[in-house]
C-alpha positions in Angstrom: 0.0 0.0 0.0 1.0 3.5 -1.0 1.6 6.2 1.1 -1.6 7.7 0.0 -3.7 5.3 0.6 -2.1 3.9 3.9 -3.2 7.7 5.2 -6.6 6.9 3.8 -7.1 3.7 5.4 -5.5 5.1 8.9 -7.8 8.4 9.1 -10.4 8.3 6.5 -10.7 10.3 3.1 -9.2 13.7 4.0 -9.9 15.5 0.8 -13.1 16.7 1.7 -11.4 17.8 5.4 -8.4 19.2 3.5 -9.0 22.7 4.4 -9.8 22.1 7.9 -6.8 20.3 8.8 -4.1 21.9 11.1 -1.2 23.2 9.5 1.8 21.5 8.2 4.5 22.9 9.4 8.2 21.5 10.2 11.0 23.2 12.4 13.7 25.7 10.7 16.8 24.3 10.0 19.6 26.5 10.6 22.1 25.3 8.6 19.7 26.5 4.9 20.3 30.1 6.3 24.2 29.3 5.7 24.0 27.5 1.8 24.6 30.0 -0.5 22.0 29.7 -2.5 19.8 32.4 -0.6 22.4 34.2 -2.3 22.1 37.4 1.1 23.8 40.1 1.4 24.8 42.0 4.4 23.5 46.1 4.5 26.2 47.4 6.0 29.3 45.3 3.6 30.5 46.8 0.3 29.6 44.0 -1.9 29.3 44.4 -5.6 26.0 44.0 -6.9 24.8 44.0 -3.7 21.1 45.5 -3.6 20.7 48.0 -0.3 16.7 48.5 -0.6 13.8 47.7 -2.5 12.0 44.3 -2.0 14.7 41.6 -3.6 13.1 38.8 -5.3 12.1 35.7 -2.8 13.6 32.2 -3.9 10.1 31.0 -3.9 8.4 34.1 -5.2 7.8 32.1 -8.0 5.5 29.2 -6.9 1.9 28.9 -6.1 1.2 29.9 -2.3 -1.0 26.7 -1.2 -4.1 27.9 0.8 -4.3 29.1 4.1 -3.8 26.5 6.4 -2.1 23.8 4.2 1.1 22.4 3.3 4.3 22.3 4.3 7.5 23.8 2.1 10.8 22.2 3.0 13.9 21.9 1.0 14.3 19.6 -1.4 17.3 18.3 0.8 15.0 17.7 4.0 11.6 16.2 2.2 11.4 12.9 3.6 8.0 10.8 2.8 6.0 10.7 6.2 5.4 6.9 7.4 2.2 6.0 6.2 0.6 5.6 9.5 2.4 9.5 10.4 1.1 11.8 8.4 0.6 14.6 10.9 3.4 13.5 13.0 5.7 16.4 11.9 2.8 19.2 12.3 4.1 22.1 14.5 5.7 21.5 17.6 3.5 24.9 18.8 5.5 27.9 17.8 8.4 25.9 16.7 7.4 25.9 13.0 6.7 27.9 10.2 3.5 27.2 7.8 4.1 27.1 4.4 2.9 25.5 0.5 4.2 22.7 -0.4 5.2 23.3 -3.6 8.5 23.6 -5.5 9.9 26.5 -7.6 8.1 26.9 -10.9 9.9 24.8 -13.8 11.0 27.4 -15.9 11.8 30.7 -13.5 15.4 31.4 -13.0 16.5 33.3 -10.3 17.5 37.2 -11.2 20.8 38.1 -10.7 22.0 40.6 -8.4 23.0 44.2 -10.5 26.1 44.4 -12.1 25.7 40.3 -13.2 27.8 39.0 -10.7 27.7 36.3 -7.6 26.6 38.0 -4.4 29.4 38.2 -2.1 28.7 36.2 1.7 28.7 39.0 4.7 32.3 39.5 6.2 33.1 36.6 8.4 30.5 34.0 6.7 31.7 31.9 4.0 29.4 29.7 2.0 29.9 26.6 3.9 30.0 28.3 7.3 26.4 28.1 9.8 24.9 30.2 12.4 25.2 30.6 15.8 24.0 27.5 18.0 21.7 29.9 19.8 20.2 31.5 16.8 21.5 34.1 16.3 22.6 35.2 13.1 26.4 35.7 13.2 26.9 38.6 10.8 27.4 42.2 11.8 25.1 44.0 9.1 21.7 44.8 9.7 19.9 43.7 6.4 19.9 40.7 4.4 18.2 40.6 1.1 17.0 38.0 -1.7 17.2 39.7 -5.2 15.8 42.3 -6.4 11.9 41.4 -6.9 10.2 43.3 -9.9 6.6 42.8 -9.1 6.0 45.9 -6.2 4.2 43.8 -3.6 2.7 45.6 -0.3 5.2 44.9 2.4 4.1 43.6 6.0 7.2 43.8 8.6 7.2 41.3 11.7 9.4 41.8 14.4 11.1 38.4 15.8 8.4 36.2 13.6 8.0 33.6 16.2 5.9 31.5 17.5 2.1 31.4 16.3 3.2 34.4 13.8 4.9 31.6 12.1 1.8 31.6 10.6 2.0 34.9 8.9 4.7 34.8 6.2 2.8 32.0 4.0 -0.5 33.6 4.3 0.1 37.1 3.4 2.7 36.3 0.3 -0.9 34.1 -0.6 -2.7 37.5 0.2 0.0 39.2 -2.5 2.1 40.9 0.6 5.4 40.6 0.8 6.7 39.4 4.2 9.6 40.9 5.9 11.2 39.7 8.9 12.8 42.1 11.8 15.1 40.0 14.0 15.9 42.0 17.5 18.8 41.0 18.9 19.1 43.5 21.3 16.5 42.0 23.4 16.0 38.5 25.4 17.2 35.7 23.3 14.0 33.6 24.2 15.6 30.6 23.2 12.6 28.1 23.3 11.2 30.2 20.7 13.8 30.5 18.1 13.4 27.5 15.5 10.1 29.1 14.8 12.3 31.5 12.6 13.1 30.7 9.4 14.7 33.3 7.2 13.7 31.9 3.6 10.5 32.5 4.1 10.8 35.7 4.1 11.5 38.0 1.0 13.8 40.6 3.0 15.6 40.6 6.4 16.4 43.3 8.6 18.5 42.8 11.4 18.3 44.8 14.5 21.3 45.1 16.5 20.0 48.3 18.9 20.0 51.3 16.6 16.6 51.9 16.3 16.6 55.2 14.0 18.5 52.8 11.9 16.4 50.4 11.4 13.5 52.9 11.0 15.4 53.9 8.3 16.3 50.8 6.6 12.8 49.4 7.0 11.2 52.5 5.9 13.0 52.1 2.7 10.7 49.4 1.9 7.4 50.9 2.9 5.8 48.8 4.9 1.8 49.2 5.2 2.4 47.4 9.0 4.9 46.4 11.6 3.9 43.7 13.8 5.4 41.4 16.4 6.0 37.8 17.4 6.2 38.2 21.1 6.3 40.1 23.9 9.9 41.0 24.0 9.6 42.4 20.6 6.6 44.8 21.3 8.9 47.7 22.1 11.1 47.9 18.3 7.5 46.9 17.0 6.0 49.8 18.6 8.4 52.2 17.4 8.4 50.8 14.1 4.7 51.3 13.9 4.3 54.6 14.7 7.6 55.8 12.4 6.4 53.9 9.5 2.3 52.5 9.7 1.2 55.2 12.0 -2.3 54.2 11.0 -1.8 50.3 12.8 -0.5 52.2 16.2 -1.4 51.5 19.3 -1.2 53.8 22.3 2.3 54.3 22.9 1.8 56.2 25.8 0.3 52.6 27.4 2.6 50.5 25.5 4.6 49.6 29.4 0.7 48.7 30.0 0.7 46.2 27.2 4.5 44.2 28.3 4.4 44.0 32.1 2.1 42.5 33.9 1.8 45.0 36.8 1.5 47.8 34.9 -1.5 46.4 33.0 -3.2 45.6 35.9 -3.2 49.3 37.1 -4.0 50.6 34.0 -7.2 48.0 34.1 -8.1 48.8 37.6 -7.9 52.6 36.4 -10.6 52.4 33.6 -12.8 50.9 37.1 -12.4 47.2 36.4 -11.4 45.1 39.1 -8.0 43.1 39.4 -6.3 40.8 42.0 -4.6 42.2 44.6 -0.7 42.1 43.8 2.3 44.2 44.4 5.3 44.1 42.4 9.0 45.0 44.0 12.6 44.2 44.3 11.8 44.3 48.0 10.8 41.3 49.8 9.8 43.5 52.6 7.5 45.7 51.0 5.5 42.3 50.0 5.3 41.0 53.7 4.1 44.3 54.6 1.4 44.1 51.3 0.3 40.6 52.6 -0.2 42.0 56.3 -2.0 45.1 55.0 -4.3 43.4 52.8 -5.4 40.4 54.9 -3.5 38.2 53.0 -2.0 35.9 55.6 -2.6 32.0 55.4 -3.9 32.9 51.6 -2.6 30.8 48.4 -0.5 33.4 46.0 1.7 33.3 42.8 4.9 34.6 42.7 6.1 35.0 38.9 7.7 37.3 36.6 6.6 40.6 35.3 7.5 40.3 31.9 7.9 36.7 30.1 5.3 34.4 28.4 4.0 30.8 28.0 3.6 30.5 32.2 7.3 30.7 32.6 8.9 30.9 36.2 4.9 30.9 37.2 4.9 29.7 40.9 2.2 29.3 43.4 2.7 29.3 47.7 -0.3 27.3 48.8 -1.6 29.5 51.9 1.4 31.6 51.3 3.7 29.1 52.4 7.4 29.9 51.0 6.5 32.9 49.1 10.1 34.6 50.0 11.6 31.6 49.1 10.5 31.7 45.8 11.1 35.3 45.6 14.4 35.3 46.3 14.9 32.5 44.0 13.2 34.9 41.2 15.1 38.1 42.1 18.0 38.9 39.6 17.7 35.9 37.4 16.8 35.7 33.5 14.7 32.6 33.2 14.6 30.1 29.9 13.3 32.9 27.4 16.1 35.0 28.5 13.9 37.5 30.5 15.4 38.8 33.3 13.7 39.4 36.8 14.2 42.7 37.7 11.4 43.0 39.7 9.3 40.1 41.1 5.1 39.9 41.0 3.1 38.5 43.7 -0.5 38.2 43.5 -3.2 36.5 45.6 -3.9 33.0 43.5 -7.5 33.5 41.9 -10.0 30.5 41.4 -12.6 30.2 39.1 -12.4 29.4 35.2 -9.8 30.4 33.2 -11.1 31.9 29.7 -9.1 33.5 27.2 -10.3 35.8 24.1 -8.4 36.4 20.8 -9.3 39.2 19.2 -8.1 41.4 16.1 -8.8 45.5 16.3 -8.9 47.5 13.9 -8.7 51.6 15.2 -10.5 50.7 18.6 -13.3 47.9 17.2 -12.4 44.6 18.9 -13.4 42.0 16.7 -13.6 38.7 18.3 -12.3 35.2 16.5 -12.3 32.7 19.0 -12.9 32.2 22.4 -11.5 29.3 24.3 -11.9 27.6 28.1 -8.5 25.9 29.6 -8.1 22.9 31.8 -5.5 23.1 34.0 -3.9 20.9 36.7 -1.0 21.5 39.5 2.1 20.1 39.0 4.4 20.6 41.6 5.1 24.0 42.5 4.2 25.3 39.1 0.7 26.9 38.7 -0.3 25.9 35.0 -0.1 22.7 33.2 -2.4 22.4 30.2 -4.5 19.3 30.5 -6.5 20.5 27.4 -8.1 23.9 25.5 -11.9 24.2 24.3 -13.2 26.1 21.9 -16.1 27.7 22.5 -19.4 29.4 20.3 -19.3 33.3 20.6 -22.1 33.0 22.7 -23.2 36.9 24.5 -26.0 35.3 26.1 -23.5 32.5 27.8 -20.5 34.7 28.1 -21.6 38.4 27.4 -19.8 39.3 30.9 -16.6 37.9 29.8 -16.4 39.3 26.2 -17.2 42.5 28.0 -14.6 42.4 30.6 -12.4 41.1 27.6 -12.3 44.3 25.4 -12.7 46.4 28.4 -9.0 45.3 29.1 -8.4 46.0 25.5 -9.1 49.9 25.9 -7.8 50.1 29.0 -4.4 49.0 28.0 -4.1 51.5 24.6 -4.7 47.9 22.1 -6.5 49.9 19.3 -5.1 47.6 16.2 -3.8 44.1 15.8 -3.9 41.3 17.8 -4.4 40.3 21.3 -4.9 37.1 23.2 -6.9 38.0 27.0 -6.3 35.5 29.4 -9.6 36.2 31.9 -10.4 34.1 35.1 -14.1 34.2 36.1 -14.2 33.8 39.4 -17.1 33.3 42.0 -17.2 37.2 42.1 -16.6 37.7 38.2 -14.0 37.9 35.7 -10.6 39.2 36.7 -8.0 39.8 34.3 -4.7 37.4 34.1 -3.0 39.0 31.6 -3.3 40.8 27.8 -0.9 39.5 25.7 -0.7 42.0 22.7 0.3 39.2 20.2 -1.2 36.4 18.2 -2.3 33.6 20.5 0.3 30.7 20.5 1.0 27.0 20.7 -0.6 27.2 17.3 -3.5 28.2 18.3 -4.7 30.6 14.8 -4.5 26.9 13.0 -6.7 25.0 15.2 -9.1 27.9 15.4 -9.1 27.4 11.8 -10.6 24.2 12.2 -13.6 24.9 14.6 -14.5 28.2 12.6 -12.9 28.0 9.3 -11.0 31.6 10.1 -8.9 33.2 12.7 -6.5 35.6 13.9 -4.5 35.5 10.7 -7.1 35.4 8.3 -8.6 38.1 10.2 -4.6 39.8 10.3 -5.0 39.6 6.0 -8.4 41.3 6.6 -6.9 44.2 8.6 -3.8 44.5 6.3 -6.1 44.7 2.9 -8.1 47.4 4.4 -10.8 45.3 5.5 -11.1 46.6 9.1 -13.7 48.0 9.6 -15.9 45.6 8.0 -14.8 43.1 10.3 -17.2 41.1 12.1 -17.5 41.4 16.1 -17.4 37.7 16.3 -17.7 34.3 14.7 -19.7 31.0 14.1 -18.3 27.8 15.3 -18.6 25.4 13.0 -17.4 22.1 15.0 -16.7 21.4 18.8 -13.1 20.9 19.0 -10.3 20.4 21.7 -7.2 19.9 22.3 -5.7 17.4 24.8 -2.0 18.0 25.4 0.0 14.9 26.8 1.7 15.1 30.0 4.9 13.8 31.0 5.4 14.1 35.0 9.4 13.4 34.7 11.8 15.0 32.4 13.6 11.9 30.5 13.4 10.1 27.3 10.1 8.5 26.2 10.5 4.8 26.0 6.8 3.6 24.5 5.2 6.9 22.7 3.4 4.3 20.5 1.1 3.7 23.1 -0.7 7.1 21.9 -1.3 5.3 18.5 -4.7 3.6 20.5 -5.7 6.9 20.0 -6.4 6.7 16.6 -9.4 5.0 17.3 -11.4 7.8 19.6 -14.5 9.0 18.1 -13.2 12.2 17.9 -9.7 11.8 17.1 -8.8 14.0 14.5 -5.2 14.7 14.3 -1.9 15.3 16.5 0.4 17.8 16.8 3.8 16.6 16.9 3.1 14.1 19.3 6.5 12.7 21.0 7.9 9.6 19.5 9.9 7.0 21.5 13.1 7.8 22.3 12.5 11.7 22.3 13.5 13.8 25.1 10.9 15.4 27.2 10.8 18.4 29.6 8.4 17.7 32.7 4.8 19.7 31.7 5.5 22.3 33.7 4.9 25.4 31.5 3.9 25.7 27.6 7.3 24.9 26.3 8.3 22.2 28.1 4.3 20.7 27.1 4.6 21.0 23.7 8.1 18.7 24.2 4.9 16.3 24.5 2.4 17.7 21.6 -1.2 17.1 21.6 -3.9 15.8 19.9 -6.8 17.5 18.7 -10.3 16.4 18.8 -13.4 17.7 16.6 -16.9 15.8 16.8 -20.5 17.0 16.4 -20.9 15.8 19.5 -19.1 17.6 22.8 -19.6 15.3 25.5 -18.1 12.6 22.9 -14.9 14.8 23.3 -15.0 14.6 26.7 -15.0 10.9 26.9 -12.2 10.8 24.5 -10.5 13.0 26.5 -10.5 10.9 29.3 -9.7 7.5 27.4 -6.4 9.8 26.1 -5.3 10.3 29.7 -6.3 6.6 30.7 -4.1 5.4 27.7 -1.3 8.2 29.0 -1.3 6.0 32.3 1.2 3.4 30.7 3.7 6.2 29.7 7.3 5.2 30.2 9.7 8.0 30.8 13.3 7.1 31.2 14.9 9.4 34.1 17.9 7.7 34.8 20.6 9.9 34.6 22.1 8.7 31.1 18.8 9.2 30.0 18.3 12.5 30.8 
């Protein structure tokens, strides 16, 4: 049997679920940024024929963009055929991919050459045959690198540090007839975890960052861009900036922008526009909070200690009736944690219970329009706060969740988000919602693609939308189409997996619909402690007509996870 038709047999026809499917999408390799047929060239070297601005002409300008939400482009070198029974298998690890068509180059384009007719000269201290940093970082010292020259005068649409879920963006805007641009900052955080989502050839010009901000204004302006957004957090500042130099139009408050990046600052812009927040104090003073916890009553009561600024539930912590809170502090204080981010300050907050809800939302000049909402299951794991047992998405329901939504976009205007995306991380709580956090990016862990399934659309389709100039006509929310979940696997040890294949059982669910780089045997594994180390585990997504059949094959999932083997030995590990 055929590849083909072994996928067939295992999961059904999928051409009339083509669409609906989650995106293929593979990790960057880092050693394609260092062959020499990108054929780059560094902004600030004196290379002949070099080309200093103007959109240079993409290797793949040429083919056919697949539709949104499809395929996979790799090199030729790295297309391996799937095992029959593993289709899906190399979807994204969540934010460490890049979505793309899988198509090759046109028979019959030739690549232009640079000006002057000759070979592009490597940067200074890159040969043809030399690679990258290990940590991602591209090595060079110039601040631009370029394809060739592109002829056709495409729209350009800049992202900042494209990582992450806004992976997602490059494939469908060159499909929308944009031209995606990447910025890479590396003058902020390295957020290592993050950095294989990054992958240069998809992009049809690079602009490197390097701290010189008016000259990267400059450099990018040459190329008018019609917006600048940003793949996380850490990038929002240079995005920011970028923004209001070059798309002033896409802006968002810069005056609130410290409201929109830390944590304690948002909440006090929130509880200013007369929404309520948890109690919290932030500090590099352990006193101050013991005098905060004795002011407010807080004595005996569960709190988090985390970070200010950092994503994905990083260096999240809970003290269970505030037991070892300065502990924890102290062990916070002064250290960058795995993104990079470092602890200047420490956050404590009194622990809020309830259900945790989060929003994603694209704005366009104030009007929040709503494309999914979803409902998390968490469970404790050790002194962590958050590990993702599974996400459901949920019908944009005002009559069900009218409170929410409007808590939700409250938060929006209270924290200057007027355009792009956001992703509002709510906990309704016995007394109503209280916010956890706005994250002024695209939601991760892949979450645009999966949204994709239950509604058809989402934050990036939504992002094309806002980028063609159809804001304001976008709707304030949207129709789901399908129940859908996803259940991420859990590994309690970190250690190598000995019998993934036991997941295979799931196949046979109901609702099984397809994984997300689901761990294979012998694969190391982080313990689920935060979204980074989970998605060392993947999950598997569910969709059925039926939502308590969902829950049922939720529950046979974790049953079957029972007989996990993780190796901790310390060869293993």
């Amino acid at each position: 049997m055929d590849a083909a038709a072994a996928d067939r047999a295992a999961d059904g026809d999928r051409h009339g679920r083509a669409r609906d499917r989650p995106p293929r999408l593979h990790r960057a390799d880092p050693r394609r940024d260092a062959r020499p047929r990108d054929r780059r060239v560094d902004g600030r070297g004196d290379h002949r024929g070099a080309v200093d601005d103007g959109l240079p002409r993409a290797r793949r300008a040429a083919r056919a963009a697949g539709p949104l939400h499809r395929g996979g482009d790799r090199p030729a070198a790295r297309r391996v055929r799937d095992r029959p029974d593993d289709r899906h298998r190399r979807l994204a690890r969540v934010g460490l991919g890049r979505l793309g068509a899988d198509r090759r180059v046109r028979a019959g384009r030739r690549r232009a050459r640079p000006r002057g007719g000759g070979r592009v000269a490597p940067p200074p201290g890159r040969g043809a045959g030399s690679r990258p940093a290990r940590d991602g970082r591209d090595p060079t010292d110039g601040p631009t690198h370029m394809k060739v020259m592109d002829p056709m005068n495409r729209p350009v649409v800049a992202v900042v540090r494209p990582f992450s879920s806004s992976a997602l963006l490059a494939p469908a805007l060159r499909e929308a007839g944009f031209s995606p641009v990447a910025v890479m900052d590396y003058d902020g955080p390295a957020l290592a975890p993050m950095q294989s989502a990054y992958d240069p050839s998809a992009y049809d010009a690079v602009i490197n960052h390097h701290g010189d901000t008016e000259e990267t204004i400059e450099r990018l302006g040459a190329l008018k861009p019609v917006a600048v957004f940003h793949g996380a957090e850490a990038a929002l500042e240079l995005a920011q900036r970028l923004t209001d130099a070059l798309a002033p139009a896409l802006s968002n408050d810069p005056a609130l922008m410290d409201a929109r990046r830390h944590k304690y600052a948002m909440h006090q812009a929130v509880a200013a526009a007369g929404l309520p927040v948890p109690r919290q104090i932030c500090t590099a003073d352990p006193a101050e909070v013991a005098a905060w916890i004795d002011r407010e009553g807080l004595d005996g009561v569960d709190l988090v200690v985390k970070p200010p600024a950092s994503a994905g539930t990083v260096g999240v912590s809970r003290a269970p009736a505030g037991q070892g809170w300065r502990e924890l502090f102290d062990a916070m204080l002064g250290t960058h944690d795995k993104l990079g981010v470092l602890a200047e300050e420490v956050l404590v907050q009194e622990q809020l219970t309830g259900t945790e809800y989060a929003i994603d939302t694209i704005s366009h000049q104030g009007r929040h329009s709503i494309t999914d909402m979803i409902k998390y299951r968490r469970v404790p794991f050790g002194e962590g706060i958050a590990v993702y047992d599974s996400v459901e998405w949920l019908p944009y329901d005002r009559d069900a969740y009218g409170e929410l939504i409007d808590y939700g976009l409250a938060s929006l205007d209270a924290v200057g988000l007027r355009n792009w995306a956001a992703h509002t991380e709510i906990m309704m709580t016995p007394d109503g919602p209280r916010l956890l956090e706005v994250n002024a990016r695209l939601s991760g862990a892949g979450n645009p693609a999966v949204t994709f399934i239950a509604s058809g659309e989402s934050q990036v389709t939504r992002t094309i939308d806002l980028v063609r100039g159809r804001g304001p006509d976008m709707p304030p929310g949207y129709t789901l189409r399908r129940n859908v979940m996803a259940v991420f696997l859990m590994s309690h040890s970190t250690g190598i997996v000995r019998n993934a294949e036991i997941y295979d059982q799931a196949r046979a669910l109901p609702s099984y619909h397809s994984p997300v780089h689901v761990v294979r045997t012998g694969d190391h594994v982080d313990a689920s402690t935060d979204i980074f180390a989970s998605m060392t585990m993947g999950y598997i997504i569910l969709a059925h007509e039926d939502p308590e059949q969902i829950q049922a094959d939720r529950e046979a999932i974790r049953k079957i996870e029972k007989d996990l083997v993780v190796d901790t030995s310390e060869g293993a590990s």
